[in-house]
N, C-alpha and C positions, 0 to 999 in steps of 0.2 A: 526423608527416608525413601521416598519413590523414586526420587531423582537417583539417588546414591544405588536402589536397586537395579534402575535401567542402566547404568554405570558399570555396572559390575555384570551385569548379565549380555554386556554388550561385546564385553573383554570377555570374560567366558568363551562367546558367539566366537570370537575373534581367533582365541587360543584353538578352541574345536576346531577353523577352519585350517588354521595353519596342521596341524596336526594331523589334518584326514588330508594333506596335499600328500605326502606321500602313497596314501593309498590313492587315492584316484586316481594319480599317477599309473602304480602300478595295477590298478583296474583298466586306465589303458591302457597298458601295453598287453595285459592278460585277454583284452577283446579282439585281438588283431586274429584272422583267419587269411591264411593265407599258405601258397605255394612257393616255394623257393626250387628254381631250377638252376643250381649251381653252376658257373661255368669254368669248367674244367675242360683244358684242350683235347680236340680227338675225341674219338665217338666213344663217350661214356655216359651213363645216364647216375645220375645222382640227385634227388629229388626229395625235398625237405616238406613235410605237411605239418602248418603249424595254426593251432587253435586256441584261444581263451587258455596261451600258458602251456599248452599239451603239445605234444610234439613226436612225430613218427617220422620214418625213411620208408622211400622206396627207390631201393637199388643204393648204389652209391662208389659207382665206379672201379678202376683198374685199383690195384696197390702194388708194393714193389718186389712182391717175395713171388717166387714162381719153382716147381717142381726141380731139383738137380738133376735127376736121373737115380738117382742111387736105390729108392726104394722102386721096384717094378711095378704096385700098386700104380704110379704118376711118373711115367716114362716120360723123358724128353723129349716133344714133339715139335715139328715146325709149324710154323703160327702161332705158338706161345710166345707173350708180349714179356720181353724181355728187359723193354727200354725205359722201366721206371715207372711209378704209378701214381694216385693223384691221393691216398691218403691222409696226409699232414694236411694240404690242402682242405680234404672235404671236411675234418676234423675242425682246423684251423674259423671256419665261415660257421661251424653250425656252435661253436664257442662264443665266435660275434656275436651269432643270432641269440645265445643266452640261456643255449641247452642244458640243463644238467643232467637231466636221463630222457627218456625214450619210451611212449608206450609202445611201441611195436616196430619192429621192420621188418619191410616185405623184398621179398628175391622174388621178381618176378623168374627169372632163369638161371641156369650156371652158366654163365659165361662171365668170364673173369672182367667184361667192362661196365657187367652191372652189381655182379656180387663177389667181385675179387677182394674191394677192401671191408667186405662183411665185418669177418674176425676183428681188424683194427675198430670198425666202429662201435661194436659191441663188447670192447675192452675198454676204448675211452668213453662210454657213457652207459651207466647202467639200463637195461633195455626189458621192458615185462614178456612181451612174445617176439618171437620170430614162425612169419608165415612163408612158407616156403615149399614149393612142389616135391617132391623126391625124385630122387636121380639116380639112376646108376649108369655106366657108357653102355650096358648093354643093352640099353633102348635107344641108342644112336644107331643109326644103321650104315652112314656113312661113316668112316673111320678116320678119313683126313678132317672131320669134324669134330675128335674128340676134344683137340685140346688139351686143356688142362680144366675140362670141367670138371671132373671128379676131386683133381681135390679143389678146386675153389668151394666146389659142395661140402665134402669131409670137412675142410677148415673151418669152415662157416657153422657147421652143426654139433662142432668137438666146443666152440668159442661160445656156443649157446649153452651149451650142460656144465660148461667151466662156470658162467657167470647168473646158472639160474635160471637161464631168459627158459619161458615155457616156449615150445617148438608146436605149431600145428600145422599140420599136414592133409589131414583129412578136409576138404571143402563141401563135401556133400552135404555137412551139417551146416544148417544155416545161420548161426551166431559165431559157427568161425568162420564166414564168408563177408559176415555185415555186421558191423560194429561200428562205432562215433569216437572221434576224435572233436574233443572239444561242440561247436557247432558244427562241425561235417559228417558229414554221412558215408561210410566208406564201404565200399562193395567190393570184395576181388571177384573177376570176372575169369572168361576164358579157361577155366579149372579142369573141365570134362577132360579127361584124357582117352583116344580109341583105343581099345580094345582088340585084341584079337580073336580067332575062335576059341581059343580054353579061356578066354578069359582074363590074359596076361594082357600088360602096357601093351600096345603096339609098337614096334620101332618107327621111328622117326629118321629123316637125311641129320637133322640140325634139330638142336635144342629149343632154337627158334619156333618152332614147331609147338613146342610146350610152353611159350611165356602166359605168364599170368599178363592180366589189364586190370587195371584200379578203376574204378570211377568215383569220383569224390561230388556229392551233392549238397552244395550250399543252400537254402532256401531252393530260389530259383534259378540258381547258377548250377550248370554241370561239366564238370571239368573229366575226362580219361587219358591217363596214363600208362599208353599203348605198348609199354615193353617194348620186345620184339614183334609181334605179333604178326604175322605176314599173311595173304592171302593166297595160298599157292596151295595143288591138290597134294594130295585126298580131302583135307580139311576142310578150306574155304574158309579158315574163322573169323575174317573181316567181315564178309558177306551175312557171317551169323551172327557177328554183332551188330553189325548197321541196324539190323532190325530189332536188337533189343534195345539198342541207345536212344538211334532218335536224333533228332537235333541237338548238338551242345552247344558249349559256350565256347570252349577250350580245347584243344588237342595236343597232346605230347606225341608226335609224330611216331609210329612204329619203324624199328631199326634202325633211327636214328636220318629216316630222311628217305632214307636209301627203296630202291623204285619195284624190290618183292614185297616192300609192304606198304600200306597207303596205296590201296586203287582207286584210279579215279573215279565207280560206282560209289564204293565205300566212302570218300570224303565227301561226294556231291551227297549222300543218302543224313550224313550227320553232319552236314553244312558246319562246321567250329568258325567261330569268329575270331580267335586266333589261333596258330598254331607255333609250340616250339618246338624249334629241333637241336637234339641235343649230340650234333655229329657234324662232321666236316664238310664245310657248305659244297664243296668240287664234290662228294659223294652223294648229293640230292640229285634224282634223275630229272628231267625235263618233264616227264608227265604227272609228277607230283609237281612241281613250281605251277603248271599250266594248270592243272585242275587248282589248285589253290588262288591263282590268280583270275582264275573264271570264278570262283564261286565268292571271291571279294574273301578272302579268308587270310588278313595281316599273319606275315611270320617273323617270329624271331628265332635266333640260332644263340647258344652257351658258348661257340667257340670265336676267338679272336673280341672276347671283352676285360674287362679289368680284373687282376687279380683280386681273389678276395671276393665276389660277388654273384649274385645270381641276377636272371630275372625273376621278376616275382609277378604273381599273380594275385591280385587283394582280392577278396572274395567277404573281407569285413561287413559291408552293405548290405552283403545277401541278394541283391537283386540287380548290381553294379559292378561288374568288372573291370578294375582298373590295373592293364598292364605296364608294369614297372622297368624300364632298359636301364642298366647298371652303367652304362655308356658317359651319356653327357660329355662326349667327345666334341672339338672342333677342328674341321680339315683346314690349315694351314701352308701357306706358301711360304716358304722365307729363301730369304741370300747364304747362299751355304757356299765359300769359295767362291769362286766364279759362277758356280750354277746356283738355279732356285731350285728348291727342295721340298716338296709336299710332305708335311706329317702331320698325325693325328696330335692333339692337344687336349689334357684334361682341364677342367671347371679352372682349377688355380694355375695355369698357364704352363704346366709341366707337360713336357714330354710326355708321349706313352709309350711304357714302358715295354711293351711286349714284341718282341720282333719273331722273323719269321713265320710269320702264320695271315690267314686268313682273316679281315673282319668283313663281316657288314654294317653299313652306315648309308643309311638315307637311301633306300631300298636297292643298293648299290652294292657289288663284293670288288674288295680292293685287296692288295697281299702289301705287307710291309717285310721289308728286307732286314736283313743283318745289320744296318746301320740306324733302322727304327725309319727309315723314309719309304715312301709311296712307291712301288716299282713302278713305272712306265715308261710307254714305247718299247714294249718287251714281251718274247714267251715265256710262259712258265710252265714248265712240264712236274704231272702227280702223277705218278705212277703211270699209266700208260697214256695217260689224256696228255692233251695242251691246251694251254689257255690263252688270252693274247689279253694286257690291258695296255688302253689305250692311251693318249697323250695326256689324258687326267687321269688317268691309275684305275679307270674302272673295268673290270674283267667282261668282256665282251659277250652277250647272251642274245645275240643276233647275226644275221648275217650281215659282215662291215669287211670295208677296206685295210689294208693292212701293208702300210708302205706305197698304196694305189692297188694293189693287189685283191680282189674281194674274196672273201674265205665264209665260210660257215658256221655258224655256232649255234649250240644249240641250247634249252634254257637254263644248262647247269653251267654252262661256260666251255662245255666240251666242244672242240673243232671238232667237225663231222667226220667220219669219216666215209662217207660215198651216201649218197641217195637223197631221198626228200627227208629233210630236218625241220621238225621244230622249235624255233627261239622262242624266246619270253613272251614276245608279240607278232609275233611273221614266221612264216614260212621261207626255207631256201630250198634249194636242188644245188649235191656237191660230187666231183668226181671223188673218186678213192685218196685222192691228196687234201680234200678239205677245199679245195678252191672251188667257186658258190657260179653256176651258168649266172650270165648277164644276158639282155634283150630278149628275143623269142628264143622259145626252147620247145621245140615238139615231141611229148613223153606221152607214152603209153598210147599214141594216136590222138592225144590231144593239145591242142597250142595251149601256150602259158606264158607270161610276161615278167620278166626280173628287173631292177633297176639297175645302176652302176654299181650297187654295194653288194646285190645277189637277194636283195629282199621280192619276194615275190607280191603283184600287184592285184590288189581287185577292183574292184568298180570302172567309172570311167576314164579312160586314158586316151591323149592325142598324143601321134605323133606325125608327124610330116601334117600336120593340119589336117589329118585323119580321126575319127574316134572310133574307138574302139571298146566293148564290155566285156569286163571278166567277172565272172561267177568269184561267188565267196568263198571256194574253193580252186580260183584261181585259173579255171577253163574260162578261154576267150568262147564266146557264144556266138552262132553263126548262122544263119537260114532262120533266125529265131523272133520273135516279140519281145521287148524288151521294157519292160514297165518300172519305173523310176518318179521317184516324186510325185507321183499320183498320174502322171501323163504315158503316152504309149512312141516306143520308138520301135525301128525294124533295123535288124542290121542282115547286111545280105551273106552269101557264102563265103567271101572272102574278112567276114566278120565288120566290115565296115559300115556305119551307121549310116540311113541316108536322110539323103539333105535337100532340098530345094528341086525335089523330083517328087514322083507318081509310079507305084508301082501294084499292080496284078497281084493280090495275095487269094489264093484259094477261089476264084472265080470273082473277086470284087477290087475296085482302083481303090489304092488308096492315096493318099497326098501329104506329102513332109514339109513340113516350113523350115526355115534358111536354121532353124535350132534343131533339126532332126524330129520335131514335135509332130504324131500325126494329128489331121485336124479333122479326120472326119469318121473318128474308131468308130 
């Protein structure tokens, strides 16, 4: 009878196990915390927070409906995006992800590339609150900045009372500012609106001006999802949040990249260990790449990756960031006709599919053409910029030759247009054509040194079996001390090091060995 009991109790064990595999299953996939940064072309932000099963938005891009003109309410203005918008899309991925409803979405602003496809999203899935600032145009002060925010506002708050969704507004209270999703911790920030003397909103140039910022807190992970949010006066609201954040983990770039917002104080002050941008890599300024790449701060961008996908941020761990690239791309050369032909390749050896646009790969920006191949040995002009990529297809972010020709660029891939430019890594000087000084160049009364490509030099340089010191700022030094490697050099007025002589300094000899070294400081 023992025997036959452990028999039977063993099958029992056996049936229970099978049978709780479906749940454990779905207990994992209910554990997963994480961020989804959609990639959707062009500067849209659309932003998936998902928890043990729960599931919110913030923002969620362009959509395809935009004002006729016919009601005077939402006049037809220029700068309304007319060319289509990314709805089905955002729909389509947060369907993958295995949405059915929504506790909440947040509009950080009215502008139609963060809360234009509001209404579609809060029709295809049922949604508990919508948190969202209030709008009217007549706290825009500039005019050419209306847009079409008012009704992307209207639509969005008419689609909210149609389907329920509770609407708040008011942030002063602090349970509608801080609330949890699953295991995160979600804070909307940036809320204070100025004031004026009676008391009214204040006007603002740009809505921008009013975006909300999320901050999401895992355990010991902190992640901010910066809107718009820009640092520019009266406000300063970077500069007031740097000191409430702190150091993060993560940064969703404000504006999309773009160089009103993200100052270099503010991201050196919350040092992010990575940063997404959710906008067209040619509109990221040069002193946002620089400060990012001084502070060791990994970025990735939404635009030019696979259909259907985000990056993601896993925040699961709680105490481990692990960021996820939808990519798994490989740059290949093949025989196309007569010519070889550079393109991108997915994991199963397919073609990628996306042409036209921008990608990054392998901290590199490349543009793929109309035929899905690599442009190179070519300009590309965006709107007013140029760009050059070069014999391997990568878009140029320094000062380089160009046909033998040396040109200037600077960290976002823009050709200069006249003066001293910053690249990714180096410095150049360009006349008003973009073309970058080579050899000596004496600015502002001070010598300076470029090489054949227009990269400007520091340290020590020979030429003619001369040497010569430039400052880390690129001034050649001269009548000066010059202290290197722990040992002491003199270089005279003409800036040239000396050598295997004796010279008088301030009343005392001193003497240089045949390495410029003195030997008797």
């Amino acid at each position: 009878m023992k025997r036959k009991f452990n028999v039977m109790f063993t099958a029992v064990v056996i049936c229970l196990a099978f049978l709780c595999l479906p749940l454990a299953a779905d207990a994992s996939a209910k554990s997963k915390t994480r961020i989804h940064f959609i990639c959707i072309e062009g500067n849209n932000d659309a932003i998936l927070l998902e928890s043990n099963g729960h599931f919110g938005m913030v923002d969620s891009g362009e959509d395809s409906d935009f004002p006729n003109g016919n009601n005077s309410k939402y006049p037809m203005r220029s700068g309304i995006n007319t060319s289509g918008g990314h709805e089905q899309e955002v729909i389509k991925y947060l369907k993958k992800v295995g949405v059915k409803k929504l506790d909440f979405y947040i509009g950080t602003h009215a502008h139609s590339d963060h809360i234009g496809s509001g209404d579609e999203i809060l029709k295809a899935f049922k949604t508990e609150r919508l948190y969202l600032n209030k709008y009217s145009d007549k706290y825009i002060s500039v005019k050419t900045n209306l847009w079409d925010n008012q009704y992307c506002y209207d639509t969005l708050i008419s689609a909210a009372k149609r389907r329920g969704t509770k609407i708040i507004q008011n942030f002063s209270k602090k349970s509608n500012r801080e609330f949890t999703l699953g295991d995160m911790q979600i804070e909307i920030m940036n809320y204070k609106r100025s004031t004026d003397s009676k008391g009214n909103i204040a006007k603002r140039p740009d809505d921008n001006f009013n975006s909300l910022g999320v901050k999401v807190t895992v355990n010991d992970l902190t992640a901010f999802l910066a809107g718009d949010i820009n640092n520019l006066a009266p406000d300063y609201d970077e500069s007031k949040l740097a000191k409430q954040l702190g150091p993060i983990d993560l940064l969703k770039l404000g504006h999309h990249g773009i160089g009103d917002a993200n100052s270099p104080s503010y991201l050196r002050m919350i040092s992010p260990d990575y940063a997404v941008a959710t906008g067209l890599i040619t509109n990221m300024s040069a002193s946002v790449r620089n400060t990012l790449s001084n502070i060791e701060c990994k970025l990735f961008t939404t635009n030019g990756q696979p259909k259907n996908s985000a990056i993601i941020a896993d925040m699961s761990n709680g105490n481990t960031l692990n960021m996820i690239s939808p990519g798994n791309l490989t740059l290949k050369k093949k025989k196309v006709g007569s010519k070889k032909q550079s393109a991108f390749y997915t994991s199963n050896n397919k073609k990628y599919s996306r042409k036209n646009t921008w990608i990054y790969y392998n901290e590199n920006y490349y543009y793929i053409n109309s035929k899905g191949y690599i442009e190179r040995n070519s300009w590309k002009k965006e709107g007013n910029y140029y760009y050059y990529l070069d014999n391997n297809g990568i878009m140029q972010m320094n000062a380089s030759k160009v046909r033998g020709i040396p040109y200037s660029f600077d960290a976002s891939g823009r050709l200069s247009e006249g003066g001293w430019t910053r690249g990714s890594t180096s410095w150049s000087y360009a006349d008003n054509t973009g073309r970058a000084k080579t050899g000596w160049a004496k600015l502002d009364g001070k010598w300076y040194f470029f090489n054949k490509s227009g990269v400007m030099q520091t340290g020590w340089i020979t030429l003619k079996k001369k040497q010569y010191f430039l400052r880390s700022n690129g001034q050649m030094a001269a009548n000066t001390w010059v202290t290197f490697g722990g040992v002491k050099y003199y270089v005279g007025s003409d800036g040239v090091m000396l050598r295997n002589t004796k010279k008088k300094i301030k009343g005392k000899i001193y003497r240089f060995d045949d390495g410029g070294v003195c030997i008797n400081y």
